[in-house]
PDB file of N, CA, C and O in Angstrom:
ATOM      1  N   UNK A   1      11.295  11.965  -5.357  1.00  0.00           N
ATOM      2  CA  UNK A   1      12.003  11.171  -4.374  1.00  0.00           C
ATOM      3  C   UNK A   1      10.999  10.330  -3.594  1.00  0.00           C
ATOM      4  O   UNK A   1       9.861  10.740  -3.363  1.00  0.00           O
ATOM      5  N   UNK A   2      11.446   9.152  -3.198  1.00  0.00           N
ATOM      6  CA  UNK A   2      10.483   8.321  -2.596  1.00  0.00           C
ATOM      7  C   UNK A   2      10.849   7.996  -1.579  1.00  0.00           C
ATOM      8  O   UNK A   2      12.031   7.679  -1.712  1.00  0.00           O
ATOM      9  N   UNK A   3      10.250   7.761   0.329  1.00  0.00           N
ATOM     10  CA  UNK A   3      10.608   7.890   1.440  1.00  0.00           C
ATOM     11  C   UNK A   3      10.498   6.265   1.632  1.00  0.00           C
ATOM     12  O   UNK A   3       9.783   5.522   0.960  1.00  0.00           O
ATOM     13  N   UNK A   4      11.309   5.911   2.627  1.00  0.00           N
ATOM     14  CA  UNK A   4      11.459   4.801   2.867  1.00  0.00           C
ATOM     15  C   UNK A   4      10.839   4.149   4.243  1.00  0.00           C
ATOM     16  O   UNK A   4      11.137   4.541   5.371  1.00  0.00           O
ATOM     17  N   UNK A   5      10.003   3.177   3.974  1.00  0.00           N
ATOM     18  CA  UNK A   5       9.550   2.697   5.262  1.00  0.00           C
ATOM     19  C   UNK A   5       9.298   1.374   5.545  1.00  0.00           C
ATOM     20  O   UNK A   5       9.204   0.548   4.637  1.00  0.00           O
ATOM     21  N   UNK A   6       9.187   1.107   6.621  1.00  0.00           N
ATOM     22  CA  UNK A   6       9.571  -0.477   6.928  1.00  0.00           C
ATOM     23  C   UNK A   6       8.063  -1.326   7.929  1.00  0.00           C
ATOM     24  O   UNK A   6       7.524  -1.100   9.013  1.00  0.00           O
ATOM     25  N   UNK A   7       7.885  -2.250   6.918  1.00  0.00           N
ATOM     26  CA  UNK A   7       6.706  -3.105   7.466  1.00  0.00           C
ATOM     27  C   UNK A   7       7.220  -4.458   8.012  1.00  0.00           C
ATOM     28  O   UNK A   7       8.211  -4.857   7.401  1.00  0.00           O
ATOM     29  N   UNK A   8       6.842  -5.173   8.901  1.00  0.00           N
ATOM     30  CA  UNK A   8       6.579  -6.043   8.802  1.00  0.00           C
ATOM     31  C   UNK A   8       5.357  -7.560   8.598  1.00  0.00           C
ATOM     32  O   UNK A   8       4.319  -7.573   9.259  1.00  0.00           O
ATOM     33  N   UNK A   9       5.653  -8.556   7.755  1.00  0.00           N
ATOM     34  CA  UNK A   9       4.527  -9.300   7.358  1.00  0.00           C
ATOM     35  C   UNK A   9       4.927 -10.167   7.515  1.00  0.00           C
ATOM     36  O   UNK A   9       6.136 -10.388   7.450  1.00  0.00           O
ATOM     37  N   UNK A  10       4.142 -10.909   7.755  1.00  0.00           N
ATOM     38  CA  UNK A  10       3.805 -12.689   7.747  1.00  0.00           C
ATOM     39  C   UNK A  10       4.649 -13.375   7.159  1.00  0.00           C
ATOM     40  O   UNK A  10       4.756 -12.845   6.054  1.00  0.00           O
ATOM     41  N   UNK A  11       5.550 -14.526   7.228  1.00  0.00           N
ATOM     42  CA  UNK A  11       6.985 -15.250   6.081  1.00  0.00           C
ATOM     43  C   UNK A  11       5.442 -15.284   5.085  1.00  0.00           C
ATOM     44  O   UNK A  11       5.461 -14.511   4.127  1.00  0.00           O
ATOM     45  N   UNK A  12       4.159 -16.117   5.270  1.00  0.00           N
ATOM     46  CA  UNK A  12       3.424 -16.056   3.732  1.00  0.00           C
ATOM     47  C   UNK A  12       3.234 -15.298   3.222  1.00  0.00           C
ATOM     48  O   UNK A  12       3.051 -15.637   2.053  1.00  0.00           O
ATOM     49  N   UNK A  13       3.100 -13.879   3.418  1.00  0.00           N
ATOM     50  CA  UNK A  13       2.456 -12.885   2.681  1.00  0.00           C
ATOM     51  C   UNK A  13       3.851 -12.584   2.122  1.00  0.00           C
ATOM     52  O   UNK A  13       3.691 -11.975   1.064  1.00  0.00           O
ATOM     53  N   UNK A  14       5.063 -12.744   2.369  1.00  0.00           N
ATOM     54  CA  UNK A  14       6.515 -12.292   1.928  1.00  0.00           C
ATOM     55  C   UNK A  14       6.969 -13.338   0.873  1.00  0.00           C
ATOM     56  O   UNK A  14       7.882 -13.225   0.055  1.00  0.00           O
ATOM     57  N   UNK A  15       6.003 -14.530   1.106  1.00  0.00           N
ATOM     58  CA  UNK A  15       6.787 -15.689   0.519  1.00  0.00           C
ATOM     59  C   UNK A  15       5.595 -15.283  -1.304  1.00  0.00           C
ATOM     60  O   UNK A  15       5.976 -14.961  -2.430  1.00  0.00           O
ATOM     61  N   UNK A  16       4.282 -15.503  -0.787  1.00  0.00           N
ATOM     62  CA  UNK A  16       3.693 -14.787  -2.157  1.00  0.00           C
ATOM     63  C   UNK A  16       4.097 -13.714  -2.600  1.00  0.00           C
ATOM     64  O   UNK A  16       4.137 -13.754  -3.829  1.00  0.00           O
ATOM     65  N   UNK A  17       4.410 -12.788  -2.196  1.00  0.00           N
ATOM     66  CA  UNK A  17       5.063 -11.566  -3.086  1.00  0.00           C
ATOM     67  C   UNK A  17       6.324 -12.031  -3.861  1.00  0.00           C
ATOM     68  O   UNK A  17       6.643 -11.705  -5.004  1.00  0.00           O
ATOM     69  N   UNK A  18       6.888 -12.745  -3.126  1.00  0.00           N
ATOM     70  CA  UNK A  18       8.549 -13.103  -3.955  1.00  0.00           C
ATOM     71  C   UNK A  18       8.025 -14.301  -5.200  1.00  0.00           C
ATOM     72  O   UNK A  18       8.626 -14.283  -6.274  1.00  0.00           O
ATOM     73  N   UNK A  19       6.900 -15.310  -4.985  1.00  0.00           N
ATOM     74  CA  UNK A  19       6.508 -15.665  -5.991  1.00  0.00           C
ATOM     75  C   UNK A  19       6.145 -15.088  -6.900  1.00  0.00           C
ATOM     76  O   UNK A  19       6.492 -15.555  -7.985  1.00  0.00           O
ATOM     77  N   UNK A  20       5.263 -13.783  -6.909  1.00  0.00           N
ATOM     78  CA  UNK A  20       4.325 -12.923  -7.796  1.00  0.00           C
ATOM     79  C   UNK A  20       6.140 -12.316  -8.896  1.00  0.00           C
ATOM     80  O   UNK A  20       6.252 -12.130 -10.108  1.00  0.00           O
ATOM     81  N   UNK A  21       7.071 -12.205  -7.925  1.00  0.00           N
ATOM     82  CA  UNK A  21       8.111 -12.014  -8.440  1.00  0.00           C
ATOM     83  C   UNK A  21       8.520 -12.733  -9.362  1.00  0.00           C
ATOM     84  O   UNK A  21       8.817 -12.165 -10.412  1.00  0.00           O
ATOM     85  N   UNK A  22       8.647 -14.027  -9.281  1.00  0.00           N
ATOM     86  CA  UNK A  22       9.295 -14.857  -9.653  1.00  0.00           C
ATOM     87  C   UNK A  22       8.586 -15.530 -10.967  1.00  0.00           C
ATOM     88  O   UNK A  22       9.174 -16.311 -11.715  1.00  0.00           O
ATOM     89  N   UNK A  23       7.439 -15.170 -11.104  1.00  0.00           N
ATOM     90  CA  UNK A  23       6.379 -15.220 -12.217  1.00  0.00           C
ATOM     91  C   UNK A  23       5.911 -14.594 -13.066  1.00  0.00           C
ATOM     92  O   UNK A  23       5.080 -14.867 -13.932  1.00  0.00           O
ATOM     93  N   UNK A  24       6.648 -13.406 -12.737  1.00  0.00           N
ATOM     94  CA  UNK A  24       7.443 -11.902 -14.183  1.00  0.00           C
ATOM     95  C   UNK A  24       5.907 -10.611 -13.645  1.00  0.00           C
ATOM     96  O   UNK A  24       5.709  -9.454 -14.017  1.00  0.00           O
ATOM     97  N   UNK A  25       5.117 -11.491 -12.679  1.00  0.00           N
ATOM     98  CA  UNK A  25       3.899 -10.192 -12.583  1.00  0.00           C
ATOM     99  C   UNK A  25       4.562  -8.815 -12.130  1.00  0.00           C
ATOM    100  O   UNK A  25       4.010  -7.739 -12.358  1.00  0.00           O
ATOM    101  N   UNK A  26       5.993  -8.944 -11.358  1.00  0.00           N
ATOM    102  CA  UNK A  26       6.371  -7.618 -10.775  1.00  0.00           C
ATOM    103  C   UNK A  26       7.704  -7.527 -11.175  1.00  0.00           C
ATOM    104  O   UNK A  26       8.273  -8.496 -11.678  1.00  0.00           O
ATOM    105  N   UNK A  27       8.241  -6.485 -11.005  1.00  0.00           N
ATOM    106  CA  UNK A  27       9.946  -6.780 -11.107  1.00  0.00           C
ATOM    107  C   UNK A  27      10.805  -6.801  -9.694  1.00  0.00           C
ATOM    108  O   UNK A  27      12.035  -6.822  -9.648  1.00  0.00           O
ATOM    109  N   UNK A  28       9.996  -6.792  -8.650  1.00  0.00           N
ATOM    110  CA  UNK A  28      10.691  -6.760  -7.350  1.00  0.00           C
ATOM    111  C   UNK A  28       9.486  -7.004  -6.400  1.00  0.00           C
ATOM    112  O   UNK A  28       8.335  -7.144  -6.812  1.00  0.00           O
ATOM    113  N   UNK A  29       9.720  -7.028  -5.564  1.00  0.00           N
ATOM    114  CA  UNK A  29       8.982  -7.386  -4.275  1.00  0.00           C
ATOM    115  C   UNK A  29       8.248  -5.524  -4.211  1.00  0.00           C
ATOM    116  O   UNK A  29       7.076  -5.161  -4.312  1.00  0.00           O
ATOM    117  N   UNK A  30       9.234  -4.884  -4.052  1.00  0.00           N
ATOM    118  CA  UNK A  30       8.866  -3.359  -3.464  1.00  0.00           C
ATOM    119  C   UNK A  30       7.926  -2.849  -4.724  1.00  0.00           C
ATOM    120  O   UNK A  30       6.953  -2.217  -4.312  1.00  0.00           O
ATOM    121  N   UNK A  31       7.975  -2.952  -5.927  1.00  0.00           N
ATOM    122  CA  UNK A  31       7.324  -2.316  -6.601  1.00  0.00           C
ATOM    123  C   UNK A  31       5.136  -3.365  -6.570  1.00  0.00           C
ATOM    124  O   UNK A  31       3.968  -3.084  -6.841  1.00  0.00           O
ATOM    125  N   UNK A  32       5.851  -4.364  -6.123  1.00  0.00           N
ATOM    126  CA  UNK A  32       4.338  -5.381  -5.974  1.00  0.00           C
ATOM    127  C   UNK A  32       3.818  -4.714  -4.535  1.00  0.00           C
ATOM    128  O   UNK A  32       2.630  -4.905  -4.275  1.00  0.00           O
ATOM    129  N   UNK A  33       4.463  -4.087  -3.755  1.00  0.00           N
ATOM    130  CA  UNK A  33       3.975  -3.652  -2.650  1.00  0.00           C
ATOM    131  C   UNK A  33       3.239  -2.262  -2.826  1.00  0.00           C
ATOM    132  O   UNK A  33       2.075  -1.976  -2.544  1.00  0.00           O
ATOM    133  N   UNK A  34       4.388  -1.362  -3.452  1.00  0.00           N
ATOM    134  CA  UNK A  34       3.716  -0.076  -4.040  1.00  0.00           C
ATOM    135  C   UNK A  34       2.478  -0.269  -4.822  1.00  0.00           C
ATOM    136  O   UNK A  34       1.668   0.638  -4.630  1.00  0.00           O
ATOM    137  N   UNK A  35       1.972  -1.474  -5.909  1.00  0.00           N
ATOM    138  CA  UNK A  35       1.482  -1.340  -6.447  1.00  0.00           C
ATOM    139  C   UNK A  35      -0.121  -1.468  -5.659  1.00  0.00           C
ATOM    140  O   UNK A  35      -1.037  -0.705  -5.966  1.00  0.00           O
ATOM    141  N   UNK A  36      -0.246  -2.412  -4.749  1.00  0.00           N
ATOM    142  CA  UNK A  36      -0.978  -2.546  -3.451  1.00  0.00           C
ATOM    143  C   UNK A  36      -1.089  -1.458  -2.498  1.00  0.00           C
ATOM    144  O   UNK A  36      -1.965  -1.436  -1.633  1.00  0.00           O
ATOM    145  N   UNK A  37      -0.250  -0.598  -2.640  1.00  0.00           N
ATOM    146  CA  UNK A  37      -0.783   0.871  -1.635  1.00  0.00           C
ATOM    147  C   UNK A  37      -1.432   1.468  -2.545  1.00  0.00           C
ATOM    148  O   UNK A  37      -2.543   1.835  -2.161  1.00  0.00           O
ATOM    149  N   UNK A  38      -1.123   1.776  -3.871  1.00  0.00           N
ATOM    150  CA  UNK A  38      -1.712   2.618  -4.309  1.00  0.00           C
ATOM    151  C   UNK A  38      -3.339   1.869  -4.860  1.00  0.00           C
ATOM    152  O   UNK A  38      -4.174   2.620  -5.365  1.00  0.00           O
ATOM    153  N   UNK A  39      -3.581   0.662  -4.729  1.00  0.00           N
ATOM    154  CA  UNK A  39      -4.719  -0.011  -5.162  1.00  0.00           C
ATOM    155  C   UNK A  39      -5.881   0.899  -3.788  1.00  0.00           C
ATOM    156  O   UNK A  39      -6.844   1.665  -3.770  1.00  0.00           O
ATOM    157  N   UNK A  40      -4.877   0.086  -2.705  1.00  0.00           N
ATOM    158  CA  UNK A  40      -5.759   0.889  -0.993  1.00  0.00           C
ATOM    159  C   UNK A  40      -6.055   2.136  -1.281  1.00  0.00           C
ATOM    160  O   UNK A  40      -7.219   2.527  -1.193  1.00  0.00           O
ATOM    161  N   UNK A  41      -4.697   3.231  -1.801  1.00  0.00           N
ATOM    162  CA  UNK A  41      -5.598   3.805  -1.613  1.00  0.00           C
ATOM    163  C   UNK A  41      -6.557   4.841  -2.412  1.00  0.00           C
ATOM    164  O   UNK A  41      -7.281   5.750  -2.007  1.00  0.00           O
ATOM    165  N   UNK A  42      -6.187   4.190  -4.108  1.00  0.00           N
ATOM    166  CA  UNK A  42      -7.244   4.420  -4.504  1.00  0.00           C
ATOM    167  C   UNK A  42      -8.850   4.098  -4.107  1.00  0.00           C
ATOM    168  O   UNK A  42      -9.836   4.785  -4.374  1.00  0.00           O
ATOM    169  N   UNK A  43      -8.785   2.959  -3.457  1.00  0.00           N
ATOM    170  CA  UNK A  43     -10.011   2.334  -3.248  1.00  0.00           C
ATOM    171  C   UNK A  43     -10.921   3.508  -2.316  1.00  0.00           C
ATOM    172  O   UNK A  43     -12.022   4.047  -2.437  1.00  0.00           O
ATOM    173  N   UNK A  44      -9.602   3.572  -1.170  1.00  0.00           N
ATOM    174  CA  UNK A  44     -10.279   4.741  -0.144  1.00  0.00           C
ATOM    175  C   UNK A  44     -10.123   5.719   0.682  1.00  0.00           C
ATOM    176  O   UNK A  44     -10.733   6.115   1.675  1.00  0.00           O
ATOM    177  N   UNK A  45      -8.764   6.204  -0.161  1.00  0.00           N
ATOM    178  CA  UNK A  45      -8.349   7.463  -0.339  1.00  0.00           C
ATOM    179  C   UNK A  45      -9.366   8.230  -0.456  1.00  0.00           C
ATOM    180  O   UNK A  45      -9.573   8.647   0.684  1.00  0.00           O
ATOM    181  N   UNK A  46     -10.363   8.802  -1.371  1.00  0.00           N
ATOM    182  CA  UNK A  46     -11.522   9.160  -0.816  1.00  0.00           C
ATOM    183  C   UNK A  46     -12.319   9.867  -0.699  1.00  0.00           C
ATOM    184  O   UNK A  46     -12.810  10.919  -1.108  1.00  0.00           O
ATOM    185  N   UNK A  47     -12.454   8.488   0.487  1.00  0.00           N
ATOM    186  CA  UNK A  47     -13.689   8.400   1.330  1.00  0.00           C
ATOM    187  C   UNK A  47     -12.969   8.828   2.598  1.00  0.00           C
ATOM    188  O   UNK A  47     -13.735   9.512   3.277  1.00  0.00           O
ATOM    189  N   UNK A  48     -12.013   8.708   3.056  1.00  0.00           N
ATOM    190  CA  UNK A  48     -11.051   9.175   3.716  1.00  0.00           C
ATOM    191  C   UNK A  48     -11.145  10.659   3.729  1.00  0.00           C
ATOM    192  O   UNK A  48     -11.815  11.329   4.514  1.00  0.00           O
ATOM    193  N   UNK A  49     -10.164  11.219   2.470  1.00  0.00           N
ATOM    194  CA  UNK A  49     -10.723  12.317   2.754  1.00  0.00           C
ATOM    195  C   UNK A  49     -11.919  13.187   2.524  1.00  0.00           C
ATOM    196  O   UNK A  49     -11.758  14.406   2.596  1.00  0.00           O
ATOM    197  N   UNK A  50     -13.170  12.666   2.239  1.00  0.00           N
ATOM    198  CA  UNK A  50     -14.355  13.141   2.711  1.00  0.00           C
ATOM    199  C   UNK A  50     -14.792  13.447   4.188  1.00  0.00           C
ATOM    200  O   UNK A  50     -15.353  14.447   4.635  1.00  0.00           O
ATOM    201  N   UNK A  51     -14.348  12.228   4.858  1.00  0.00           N
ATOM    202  CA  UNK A  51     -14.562  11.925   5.995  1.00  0.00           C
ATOM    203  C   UNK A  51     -13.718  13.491   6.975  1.00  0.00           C
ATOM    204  O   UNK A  51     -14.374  14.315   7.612  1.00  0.00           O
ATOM    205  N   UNK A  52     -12.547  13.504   6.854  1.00  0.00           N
ATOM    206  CA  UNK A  52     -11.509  14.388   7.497  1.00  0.00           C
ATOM    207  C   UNK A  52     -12.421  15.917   7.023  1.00  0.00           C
ATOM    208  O   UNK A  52     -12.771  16.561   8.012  1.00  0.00           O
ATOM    209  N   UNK A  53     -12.713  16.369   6.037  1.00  0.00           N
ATOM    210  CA  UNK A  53     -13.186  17.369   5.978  1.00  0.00           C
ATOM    211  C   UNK A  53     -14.462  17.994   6.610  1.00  0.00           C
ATOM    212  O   UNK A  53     -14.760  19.169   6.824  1.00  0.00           O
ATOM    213  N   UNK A  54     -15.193  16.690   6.866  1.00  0.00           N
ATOM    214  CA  UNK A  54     -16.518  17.063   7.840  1.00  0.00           C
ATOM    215  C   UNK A  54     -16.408  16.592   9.456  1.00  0.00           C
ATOM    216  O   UNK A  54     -17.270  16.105  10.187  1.00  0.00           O
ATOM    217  N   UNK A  55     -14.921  16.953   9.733  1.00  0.00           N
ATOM    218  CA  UNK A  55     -14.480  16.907  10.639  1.00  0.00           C
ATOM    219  C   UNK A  55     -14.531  18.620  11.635  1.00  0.00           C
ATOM    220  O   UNK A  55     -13.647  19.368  11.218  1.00  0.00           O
ATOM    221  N   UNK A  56     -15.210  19.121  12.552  1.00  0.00           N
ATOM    222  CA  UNK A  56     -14.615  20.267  13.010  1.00  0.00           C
ATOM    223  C   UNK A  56     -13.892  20.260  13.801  1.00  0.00           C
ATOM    224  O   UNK A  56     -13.701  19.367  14.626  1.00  0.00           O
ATOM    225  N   UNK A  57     -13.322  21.327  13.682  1.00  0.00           N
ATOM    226  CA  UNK A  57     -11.996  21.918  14.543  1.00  0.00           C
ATOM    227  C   UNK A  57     -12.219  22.798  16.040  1.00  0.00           C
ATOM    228  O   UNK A  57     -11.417  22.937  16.963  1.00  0.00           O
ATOM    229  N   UNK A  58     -13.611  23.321  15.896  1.00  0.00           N
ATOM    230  CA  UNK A  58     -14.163  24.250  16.608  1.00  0.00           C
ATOM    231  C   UNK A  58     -13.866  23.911  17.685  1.00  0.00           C
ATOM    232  O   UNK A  58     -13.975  22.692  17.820  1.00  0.00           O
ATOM    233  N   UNK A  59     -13.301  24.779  19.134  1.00  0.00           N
ATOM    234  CA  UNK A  59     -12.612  24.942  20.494  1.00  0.00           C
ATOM    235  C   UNK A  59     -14.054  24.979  20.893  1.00  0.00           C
ATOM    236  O   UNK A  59     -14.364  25.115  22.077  1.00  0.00           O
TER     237      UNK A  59
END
């Protein structure tokens, strides 16, 4: 199941995605968006969580 959430962007950054659409690279706007989170956060997903783990907790 996939959770639903709501951004807002720029009319250009909305207006290139609906092109990228319209030019067979995606089949929808939402799946060109998904495909861009998961680019992020492969990129630094991580390093991310590297970061969180050498984090302490200690009171």
């Amino acid at each position: 199941m996939m959770d639903r959430i709501t951004i807002r962007l720029p009319r250009q950054q909305v207006e290139m995605l609906e092109r990228l659409v319209e030019a067979g690279e995606f089949p929808t706007v939402s799946e060109a968006v998904r495909y861009s989170v998961r680019a992020l956060l492969e990129k630094h997903g991580n390093r991310v969580l590297r970061e969180a783990d050498q984090i302490s907790f200690k009171v």
